[in-house]
N, C-alpha and C positions, 0 to 999 in steps of 0.2 A: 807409677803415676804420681802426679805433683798432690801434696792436701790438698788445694782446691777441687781438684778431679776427682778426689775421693771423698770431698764433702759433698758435693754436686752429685756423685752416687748415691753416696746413703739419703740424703735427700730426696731425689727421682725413686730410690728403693719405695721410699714411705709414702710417698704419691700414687706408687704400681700396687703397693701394696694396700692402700687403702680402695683400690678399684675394685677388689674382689668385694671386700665388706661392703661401696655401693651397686654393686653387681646385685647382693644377696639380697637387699630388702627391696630395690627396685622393681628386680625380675617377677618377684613374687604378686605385684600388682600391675605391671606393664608386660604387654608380647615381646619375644627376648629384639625380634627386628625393631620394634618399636624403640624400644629401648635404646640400641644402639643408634638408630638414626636421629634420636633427641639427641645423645651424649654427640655425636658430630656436629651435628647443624647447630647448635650451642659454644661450641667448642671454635668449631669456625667463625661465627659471630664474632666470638670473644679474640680470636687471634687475628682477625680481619683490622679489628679495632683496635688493638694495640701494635700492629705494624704500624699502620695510619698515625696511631700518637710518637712515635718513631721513629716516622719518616721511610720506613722499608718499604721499599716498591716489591710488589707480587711478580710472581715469573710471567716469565712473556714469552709467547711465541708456542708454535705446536710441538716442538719440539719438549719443553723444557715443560707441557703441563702431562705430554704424556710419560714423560718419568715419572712426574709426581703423580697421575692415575696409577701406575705400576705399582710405585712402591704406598699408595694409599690401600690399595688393595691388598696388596700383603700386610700391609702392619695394621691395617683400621677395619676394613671392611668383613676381609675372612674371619679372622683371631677374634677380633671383640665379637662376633656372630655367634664362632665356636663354645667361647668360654659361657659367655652368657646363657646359650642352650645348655652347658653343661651345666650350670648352678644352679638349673632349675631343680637337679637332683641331685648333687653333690654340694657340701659348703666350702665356705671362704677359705680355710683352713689350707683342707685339699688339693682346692683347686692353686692358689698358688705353688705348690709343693709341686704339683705335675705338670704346670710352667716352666719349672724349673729344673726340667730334667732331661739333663744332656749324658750322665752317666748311663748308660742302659742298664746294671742293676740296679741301681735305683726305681728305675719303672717298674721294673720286676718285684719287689718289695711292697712298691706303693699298691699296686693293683692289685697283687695276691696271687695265689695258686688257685684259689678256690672260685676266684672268677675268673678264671681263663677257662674254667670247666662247660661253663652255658654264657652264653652273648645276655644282656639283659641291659634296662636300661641304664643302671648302673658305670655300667664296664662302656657303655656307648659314650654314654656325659665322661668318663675318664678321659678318654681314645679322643673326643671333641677336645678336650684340653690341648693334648696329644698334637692334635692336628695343629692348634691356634700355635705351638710353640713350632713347629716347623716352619708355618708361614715366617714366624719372627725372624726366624735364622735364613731364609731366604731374602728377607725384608735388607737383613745388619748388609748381606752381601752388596743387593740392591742399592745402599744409602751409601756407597762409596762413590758415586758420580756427584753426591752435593756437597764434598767437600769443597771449603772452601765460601761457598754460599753462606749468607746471613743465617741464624739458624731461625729464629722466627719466621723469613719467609718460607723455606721449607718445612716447618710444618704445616705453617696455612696452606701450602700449595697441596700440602698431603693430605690435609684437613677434609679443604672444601670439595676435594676431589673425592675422598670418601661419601662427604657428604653428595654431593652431583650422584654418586651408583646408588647408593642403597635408599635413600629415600623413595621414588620411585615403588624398589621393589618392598618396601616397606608398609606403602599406601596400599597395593596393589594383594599384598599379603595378610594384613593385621591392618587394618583403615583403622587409626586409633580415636575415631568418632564414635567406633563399637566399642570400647572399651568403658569401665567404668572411670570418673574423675578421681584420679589416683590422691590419696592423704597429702597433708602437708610435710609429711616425714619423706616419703617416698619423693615426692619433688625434690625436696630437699638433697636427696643423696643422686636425684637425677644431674643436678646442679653441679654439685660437689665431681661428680663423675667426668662433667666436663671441663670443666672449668678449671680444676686441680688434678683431677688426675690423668686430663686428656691434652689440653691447650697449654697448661705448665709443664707437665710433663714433659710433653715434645721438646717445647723450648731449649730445655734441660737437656735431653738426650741427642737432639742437634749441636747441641752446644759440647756436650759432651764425645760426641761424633767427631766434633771439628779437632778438640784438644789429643784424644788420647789412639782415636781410629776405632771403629766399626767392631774390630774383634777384641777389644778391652773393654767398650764397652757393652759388649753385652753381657759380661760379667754380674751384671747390676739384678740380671735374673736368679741370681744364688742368692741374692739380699734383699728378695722380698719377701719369700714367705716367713721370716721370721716375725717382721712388721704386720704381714696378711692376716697370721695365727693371731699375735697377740689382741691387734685390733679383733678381728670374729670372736676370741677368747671371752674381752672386756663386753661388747656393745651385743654381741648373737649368741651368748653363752654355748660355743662349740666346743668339741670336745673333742681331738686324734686320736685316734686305735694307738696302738704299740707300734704295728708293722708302718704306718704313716709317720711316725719321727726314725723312726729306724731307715727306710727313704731317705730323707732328708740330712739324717748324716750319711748317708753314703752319696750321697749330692756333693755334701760339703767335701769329703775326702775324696771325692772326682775333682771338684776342684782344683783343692789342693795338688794334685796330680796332674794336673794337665798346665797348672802353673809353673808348678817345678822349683820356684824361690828357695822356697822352707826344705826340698830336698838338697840343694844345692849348699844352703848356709849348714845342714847337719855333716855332710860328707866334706866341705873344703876344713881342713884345719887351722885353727887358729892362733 
């Protein structure tokens, strides 16, 4: 990949990764549907409006918004629902480390022996992780028919489509008229949620879609939880077990491995 594709990653990485950390203090005063259907209908908002200053025209036609319901649901609707129920009992830390996990020992390591023993909720909020990273990798498949496409309008088409399913089942679940008036903080990372790590981010990862392809980029899921940790580190004073960085480099050397570069440059002679 060219620098720019690789700054546009680590970039997007820091954005994914800062989602967990407003995940953590959000969820903790909003219902996790709640939650997520602010971070969309905000998020839509904001990418609506900045097509508009743009000049990008939204998709058109039944055709082109039922892809974008398709793949809004895989990437926005399920995943963000997943994770967010998950960090109600699992932190920032974690949870992006078992995002990020397409090795299967690595899963193995992160979850433990000890809770494969009894189901609890625990090992549930894992598995929901679990599940949001599946959808994703269904999503990357998915997000190969908008190449080509502006990448702003593809997210807003993803966005608001998100936002059109879950709100609904949101109101109808968790009416957040019963909820208490969340802190200024909690707003605060509600904001941040969409805005930067939902409506930018896409931008970025459509954009990123369009330059390198679907299966490079989702590369960018190994380069988040380094960002995830450190941010929950500094702002949620978290703290990983042993067997949870130990995960995480067996992630990185999955990587490594299924890249093949660094094998290649050690075996050719020079």
């Amino acid at each position: 990949m060219s620098p720019i594709a690789w700054l546009l990653m680590l970039i997007l990485s820091v954005l994914w990764g800062g989602s967990f950390l407003f995940n953590r203090i959000a969820v903790a005063a909003i219902p996790p549907l709640d939650l997520v259907a602010a971070r969309l209908i905000l998020a839509a908002l904001a990418l609506a409006v900045l097509a508009r200053l743009q000049g990008v025209a939204l998709p058109r036609g039944r055709v082109a918004w039922r892809d974008h319901l398709v793949q809004g649901v895989l990437n926005n609707v399920l995943p963000f629902s997943l994770i967010v129920w998950g960090q109600q009992t699992i932190g920032a830390g974690l949870a992006s480390i078992l995002n990020a996990t397409t090795p299967i020992f690595g899963v193995v390591v992160l979850i433990g022996v000890d809770a494969l023993q009894s189901v609890g909720d625990h090992l549930l909020a894992e598995l929901a992780i679990l599940g949001a990273t599946f959808c994703y990798g269904l999503a990357a498949v998915w997000s190969r028919r908008f190449r080509g496409r502006p990448p702003i309008a593809t997210a807003t088409g993803q966005i608001v489509s998100s936002a059109v399913v879950l709100t609904p089942i949101a109101l109808v679940v968790s009416p957040p008229w019963a909820v208490p008036m969340p802190s200024l903080g909690v707003i605060a990372a509600v904001v941040a949620l969409a805005v930067l790590s939902t409506a930018l981010a896409f931008v970025l990862f459509f954009d990123l879609t369009t330059r390198v392809g679907p299966t490079d980029t989702t590369l960018v899921t190994f380069l988040i939880p380094p960002s995830a940790i450190l941010l929950s580190t500094v702002f949620l004073g978290e703290r990983l077990a042993i067997q949870h960085l130990a995960g995480m480099a067996l992630i990185g050397l999955g990587l490594v491995a299924v890249d093949g570069r660094l094998y290649e440059r050690l075996r050719t002679p020079r």
